[in-house]
N, C-alpha and C positions, 0 to 999 in steps of 0.2 A: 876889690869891688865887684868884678864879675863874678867871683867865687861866692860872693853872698847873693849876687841877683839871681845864680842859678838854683841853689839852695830855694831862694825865695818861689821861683817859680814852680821846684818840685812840689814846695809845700801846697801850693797855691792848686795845680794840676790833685794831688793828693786827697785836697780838702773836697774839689769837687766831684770826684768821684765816690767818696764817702757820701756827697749830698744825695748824689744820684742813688747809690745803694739804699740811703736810709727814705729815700722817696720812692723808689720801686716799692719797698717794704713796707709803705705807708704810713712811716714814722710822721710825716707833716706831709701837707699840698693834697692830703684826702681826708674824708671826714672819719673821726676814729669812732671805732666800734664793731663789737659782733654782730651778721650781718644775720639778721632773724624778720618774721612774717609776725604782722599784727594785723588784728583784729578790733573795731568796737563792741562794748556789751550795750546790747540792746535786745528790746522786748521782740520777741517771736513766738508762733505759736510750735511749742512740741507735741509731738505722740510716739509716745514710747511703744515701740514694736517687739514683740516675739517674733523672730522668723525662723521657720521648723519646713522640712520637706515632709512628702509624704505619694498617695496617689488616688486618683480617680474613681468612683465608686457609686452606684447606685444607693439609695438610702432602704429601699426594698428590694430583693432579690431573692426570687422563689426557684429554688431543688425543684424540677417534675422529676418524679420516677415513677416506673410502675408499682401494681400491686400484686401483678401477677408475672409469669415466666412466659416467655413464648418469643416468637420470631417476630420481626417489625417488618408486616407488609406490604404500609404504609407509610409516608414521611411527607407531610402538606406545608411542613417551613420550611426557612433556610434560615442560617443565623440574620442576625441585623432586620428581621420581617418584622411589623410593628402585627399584633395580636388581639384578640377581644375575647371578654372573659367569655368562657361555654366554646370557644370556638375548637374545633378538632384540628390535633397536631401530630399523633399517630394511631396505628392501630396496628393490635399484635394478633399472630396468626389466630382465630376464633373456631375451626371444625371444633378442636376439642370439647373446648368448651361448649360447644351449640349440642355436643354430645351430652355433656356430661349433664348438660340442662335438660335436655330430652330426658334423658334418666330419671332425673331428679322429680320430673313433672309425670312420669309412669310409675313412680314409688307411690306421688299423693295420692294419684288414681286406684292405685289396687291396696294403700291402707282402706282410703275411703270406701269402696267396695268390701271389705272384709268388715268393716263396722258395719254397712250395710247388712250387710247379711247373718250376721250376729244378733242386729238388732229385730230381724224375722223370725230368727230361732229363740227368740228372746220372746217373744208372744206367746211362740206355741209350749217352750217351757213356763209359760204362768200361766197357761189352762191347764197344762198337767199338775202344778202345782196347787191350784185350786179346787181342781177334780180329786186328788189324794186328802186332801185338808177334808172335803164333804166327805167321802168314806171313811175315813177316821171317826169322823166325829159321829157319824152313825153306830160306826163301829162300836165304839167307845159306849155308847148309849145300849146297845144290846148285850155288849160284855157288862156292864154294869146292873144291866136288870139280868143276868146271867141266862141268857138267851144262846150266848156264843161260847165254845172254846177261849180259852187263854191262847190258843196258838194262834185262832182266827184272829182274833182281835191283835196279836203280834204282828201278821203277816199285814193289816191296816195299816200299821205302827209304822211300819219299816218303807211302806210304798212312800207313806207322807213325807218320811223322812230326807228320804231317796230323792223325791222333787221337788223339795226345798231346798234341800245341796246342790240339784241338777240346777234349779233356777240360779242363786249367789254364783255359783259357778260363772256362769251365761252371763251375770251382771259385771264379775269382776273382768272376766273376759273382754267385754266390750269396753270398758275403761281402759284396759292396756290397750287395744285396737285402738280408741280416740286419741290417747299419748304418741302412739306409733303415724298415726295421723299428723298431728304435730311437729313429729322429730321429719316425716317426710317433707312438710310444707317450710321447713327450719332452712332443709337441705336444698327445695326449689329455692329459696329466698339466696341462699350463697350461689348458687347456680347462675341465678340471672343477674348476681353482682358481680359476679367474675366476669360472666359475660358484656355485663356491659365495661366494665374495665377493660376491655380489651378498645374501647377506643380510647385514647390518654387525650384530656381535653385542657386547655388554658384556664388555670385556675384564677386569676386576674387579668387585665389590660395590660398592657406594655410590649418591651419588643423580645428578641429572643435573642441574648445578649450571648449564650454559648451554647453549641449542637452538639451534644456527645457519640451520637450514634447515626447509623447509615441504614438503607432501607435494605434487609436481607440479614440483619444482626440479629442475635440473639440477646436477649435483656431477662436480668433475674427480679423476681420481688414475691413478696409474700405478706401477709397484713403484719405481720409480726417485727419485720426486719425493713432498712431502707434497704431499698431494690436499685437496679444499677440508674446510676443519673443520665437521663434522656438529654436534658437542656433546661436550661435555665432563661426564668422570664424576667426582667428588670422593669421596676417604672420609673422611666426613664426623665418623670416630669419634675422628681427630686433626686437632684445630683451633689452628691457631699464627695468631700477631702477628706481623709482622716491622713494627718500628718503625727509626727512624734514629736514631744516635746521632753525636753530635758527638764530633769528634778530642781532645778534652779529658777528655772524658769514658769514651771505648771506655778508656782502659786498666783502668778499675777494672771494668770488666764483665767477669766469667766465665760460663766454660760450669758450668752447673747452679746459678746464683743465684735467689732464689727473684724472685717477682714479684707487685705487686700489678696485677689488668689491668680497666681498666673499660672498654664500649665504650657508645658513644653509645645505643645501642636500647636498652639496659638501665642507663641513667645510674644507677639504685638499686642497684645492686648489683656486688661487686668480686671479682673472679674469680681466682682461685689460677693462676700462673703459671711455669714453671720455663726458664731460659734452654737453647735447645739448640744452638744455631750463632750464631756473630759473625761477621762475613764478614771477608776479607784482601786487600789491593790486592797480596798480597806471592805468595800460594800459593793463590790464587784458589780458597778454602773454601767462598764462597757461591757459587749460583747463583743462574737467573730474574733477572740482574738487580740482584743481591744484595751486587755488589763496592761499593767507595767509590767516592761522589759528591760532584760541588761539586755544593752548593747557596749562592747569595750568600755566596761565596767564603771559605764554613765546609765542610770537608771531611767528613761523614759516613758511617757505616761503618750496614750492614744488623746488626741486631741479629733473631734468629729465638727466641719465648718460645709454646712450646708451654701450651695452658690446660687444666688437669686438668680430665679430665672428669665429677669428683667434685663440682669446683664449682657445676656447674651440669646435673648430672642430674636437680635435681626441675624445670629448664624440658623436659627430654625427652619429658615427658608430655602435656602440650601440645597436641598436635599436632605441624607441621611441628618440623620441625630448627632451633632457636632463633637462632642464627649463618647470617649469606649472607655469600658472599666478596664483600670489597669494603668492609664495613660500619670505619665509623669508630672509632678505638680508642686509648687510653689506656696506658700501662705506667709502673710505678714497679717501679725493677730495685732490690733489695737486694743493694746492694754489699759493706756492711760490718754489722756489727752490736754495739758493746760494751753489757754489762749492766753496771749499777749503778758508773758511773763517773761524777768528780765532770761538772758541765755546769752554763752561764748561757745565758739568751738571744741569740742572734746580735748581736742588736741592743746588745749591751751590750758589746762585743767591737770596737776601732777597731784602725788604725794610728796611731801619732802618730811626728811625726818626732823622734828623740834631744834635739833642743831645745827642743822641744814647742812649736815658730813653726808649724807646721804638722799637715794631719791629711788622712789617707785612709781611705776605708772599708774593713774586713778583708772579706777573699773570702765570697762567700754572700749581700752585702748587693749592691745595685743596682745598676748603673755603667751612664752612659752609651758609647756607641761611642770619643767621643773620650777620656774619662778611660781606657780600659782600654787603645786603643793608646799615649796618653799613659806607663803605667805599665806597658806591654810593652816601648818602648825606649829606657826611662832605667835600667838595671840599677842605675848607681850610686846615683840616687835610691833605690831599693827598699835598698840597704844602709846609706842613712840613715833610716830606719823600724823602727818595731820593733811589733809587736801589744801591747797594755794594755787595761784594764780601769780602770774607774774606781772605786775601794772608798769608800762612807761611814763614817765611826766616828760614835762615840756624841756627838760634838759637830757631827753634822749636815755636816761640811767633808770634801772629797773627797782622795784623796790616788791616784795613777797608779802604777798597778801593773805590769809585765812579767808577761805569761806565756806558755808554747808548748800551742797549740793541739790537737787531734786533730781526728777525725771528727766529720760533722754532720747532722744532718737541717733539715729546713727552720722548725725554731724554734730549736734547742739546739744547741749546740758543745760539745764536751769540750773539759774543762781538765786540760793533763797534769801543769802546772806551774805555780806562782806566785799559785794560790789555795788556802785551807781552805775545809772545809764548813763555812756558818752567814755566810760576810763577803757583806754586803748589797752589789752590784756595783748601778752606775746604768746602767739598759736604755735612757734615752729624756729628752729627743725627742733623733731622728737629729742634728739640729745640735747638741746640744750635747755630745751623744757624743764627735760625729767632728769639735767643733771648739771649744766654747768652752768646756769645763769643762778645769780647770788646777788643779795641785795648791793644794790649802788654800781652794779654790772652797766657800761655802758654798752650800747646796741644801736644800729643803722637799722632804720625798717624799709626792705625791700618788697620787691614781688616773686613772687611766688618761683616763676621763671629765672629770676635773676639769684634766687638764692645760693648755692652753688657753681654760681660764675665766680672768675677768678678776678676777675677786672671788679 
C-alpha cells in the first residue's frame, strides 16, 4: 500500500512540474499567439516627398575681373559689403595709362595739324593748277594759228600737266592725312577706355559674396581673354538650393513643386521652397555645372529650388544676410499630394509571392545593394509577387489580403484597393510581415514597447 502511495505521489509531483514547464512556455494560462503591432486603415492626407541634398547658392552671381593688367592701388570692399550698381570697388595703378592717353591725344593733334596744312598747300596748288590750264589753252590757240613752235606749245603742255599731278597728288595726300586722323582719334577712344578701366566698378546691386585679391596685387586682363577674378557680387535677394536628384526619382519632380528646405546653420527651422529648374542631359536646361552626373554609378540630375524670401525675412534683421553660398542644405520636394485618402503604415504593406513560400519587402522599406539588383533582374520573379497586407479579425488569426497601392510619404501608403476603413492591418515586426505570418496565423496585438519583451 505504501509502495503504490509513494509511486502515486511521484506521479503527482511529476505532473506538476510538467504543468509548470508547459505554462512558463505558454502552452495555456496565457493568451496564444505571435506577438505583433497593429494598425487601423484610415483616411489621411499623404505627400509624397523626394528628399535630395545639395547646397546654398545665389541665383545670380557675377565674375568682376579686369580688362586691363596693372597693380590694384585700391580696394573700397571687404567681402560680406552689401554694394550699388556704378559704385567703385577697385582701381588699378593708372600713370601708364594717363600716359599712354596723353599720347594718344598728341597723335590726334599733330594728324589734325598735318591735314591742316595740306589742306593750305592744297589752295595754292589749284591756282597753280588753274594758272597752267589758262596758259595752255593760250598756248594751244597760238600753236594752232601756227604763231608758236611745237616745242613752245610742248613746254605749255608739260607745265599744265605738271600741276594737275601736283594738285591729285595734294588731294590724295590729304585724304590719307584725314584716315590718319581717324586711326589717331580710334587710338584716343582706346586710351581713355583703358583708362577709365582702371577704376573696376559694381556691375549690379548685391553684396560681395567672395574677395580674390589684396591691395598691392597684381591682376591680368585684356578685352580679349578673362582677366584674373577680383570678387564676386551676388544678389543676394534670390537664394536657391540646387540639390541632386537621383534618376528614379527626377521623373516625379516638377517645375513649381513646392518644397520643404532646411539648411545646416539654421537646423531649427524649415524654409518654404519652390522648384524653379531641373536640369537635362537631353536640351542642356541647367547650367554652372548643373547637367547629369554619375555619382557611384547612380545617375543624378541638378534640381534648382528657389527659398521664398518670406520664410526667412524675420532673420533679415539681424544683421548680416543669414545664408553664405556654399552653406549645407537639406530639401524635401513635394511631388504629390492626396487628401483624405484611405492609407496603412509602410511597414504594414509586403510582397509575398502567389504561393506565399516566399516574401519581399514592398518599395519604401530598406533593401540592401544585392536584394535590389537581385529584383531589378528577375522580371519574371516580380510577376510571381504580388503586394498584401495582413488583416486581423475578431478571433485574433490573420488572413492575407491583395491590394494596389498609390503614393507615399515616409510613414503611410495609400490604399486604392482591397482595403475598408476600420480593418486592423499587422505593421510589425519587419519579419514577420515580410515573412512569417501566413493565412489563419494566430497573433497577440501588443505595443510597440512591449513587442520584444519576453513576458
Amino acid at each position: 500500500m505504501k509502495k503504490k502511495t509513494k509511486w502515486l505521489l511521484i506521479g503527482i509531483v511529476a505532473l506538476l512540474i510538467i504543468l509548470v514547464v508547459l505554462s512558463k512556455m505558454g502552452t495555456f494560462g496565457k493568451a496564444e499567439g505571435l506577438k505583433v503591432t497593429a494598425e487601423k486603415a484610415q483616411n489621411r492626407t499623404i505627400i509624397e516627398l523626394v528628399n535630395a541634398s545639395g547646397k546654398v547658392y545665389p541665383e545670380v552671381e557675377v565674375k568682376v575681373s579686369p580688362d586691363i593688367s596693372g597693380e590694384i592701388t585700391e580696394l573700397t570692399v571687404a567681402e560680406g559689403d552689401t554694394v550699388k550698381k556704378g559704385q567703385l570697388l577697385a582701381r588699378i595703378y593708372a600713370d601708364i595709362y594717363n600716359i599712354q592717353r596723353n599720347q594718344a591725344a598728341s597723335g590726334v593733334a599733330q594728324s589734325q595739324a598735318q591735314v591742316a596744312n595740306s589742306q593750305a598747300a592744297l589752295a595754292a596748288l589749284k591756282a597753280q593748277q588753274e594758272q597752267a590750264k589758262k596758259t595752255y589753252d593760250m598756248q594751244k590757240k597760238l600753236f594752232d594759228d601756227k604763231v608758236i613752235s611745237q616745242s613752245e606749245f610742248n613746254i605749255a603742255d608739260a607745265n599744265y600737266k605738271a600741276a594737275q599731278a601736283n594738285y591729285n597728288a595734294a588731294v590724295q595726300g590729304i585724304r590719307g592725312g584725314q584716315a590718319g586722323v581717324q586711326t589717331a582719334v580710334s587710338s584716343l577712344d582706346k586710351a581713355n577706355k583703358d583708362l577709365s578701366r582702371t577704376a573696376i566698378l559694381a556691375p549690379m546691386d548685391g553684396v560681395v559674396s567672395l574677395l580674390n585679391v589684396k591691395k598691392g596685387e597684381s591682376v591680368a586682363g585684356n578685352s580679349f581673354n578673362v582677366g584674373t577674378e577680383i570678387l564676386r557680387i551676388a544678389d543676394m535677394d534670390k537664394i536657391e538650393i540646387r540639390v541632386d536628384v537621383g534618376e528614379n526619382d527626377i521623373p516625379k519632380v516638377k517645375l513649381g513643386d513646392s518644397a520643404l528646405v532646411t539648411i545646416d546653420a539654421y537646423s531649427d527651422r524649415k524654409f518654404k521652397g519652390i522648384v524653379t529648374q531641373i536640369a537635362s542631359s537631353n536640351n542642356g536646361a541647367a547650367t554652372s555645372g548643373a547637367l547629369a552626373g554619375a555619382t557611384n554609378d547612380v545617375t543624378q540630375y541638378k534640381v534648382f529650388i528657389r527659398i521664398l524670401a518670406d520664410s526667412y525675412r524675420d532673420l533679415l534683421g539681424k544683421g548680416n544676410f543669414p545664408f553664405r553660398p556654399g552653406m549645407s542644405a537639406n530639401a524635401d520636394i513635394q511631388t504629390r499630394r492626396q487628401i483624405n485618402v484611405l492609407s496603412v503604415p509602410i511597414n504594414a504593406v509586403t510582397t509575398r509571392d502567389k504561393s506565399d513560400s516566399t516574401a519581399a519587402p514592398v518599395a519604401g522599406k530598406k533593401k540592401d545593394d544585392a536584394e535590389i539588383k537581385a529584383n531589378e533582374s528577375s522580371t519574371s520573379d516580380m510577376d510571381d509577387l504580388e503586394v498584401v497586407v495582413f488583416v486581423k479579425d475578431s478571433a485574433d488569426k490573420v488572413s492575407k489580403v491583395k491590394v494596389t497601392t498609390g503614393i507615399q510619404d515616409i510613414n503611410f501608403i495609400e490604399i486604392t484597393s482591397g482595403l475598408k476603413p476600420g480593418q486592423m492591418v499587422i505593421s510589425g515586426p519587419y519579419e514577420a510581415v515580410s515573412k512569417t505570418l501566413k493565412k489563419g496565423t494566430k497573433v497577440k496585438v501588443v505595443d510597440k514597447k512591449d513587442l520584444f519583451n519576453e513576458k
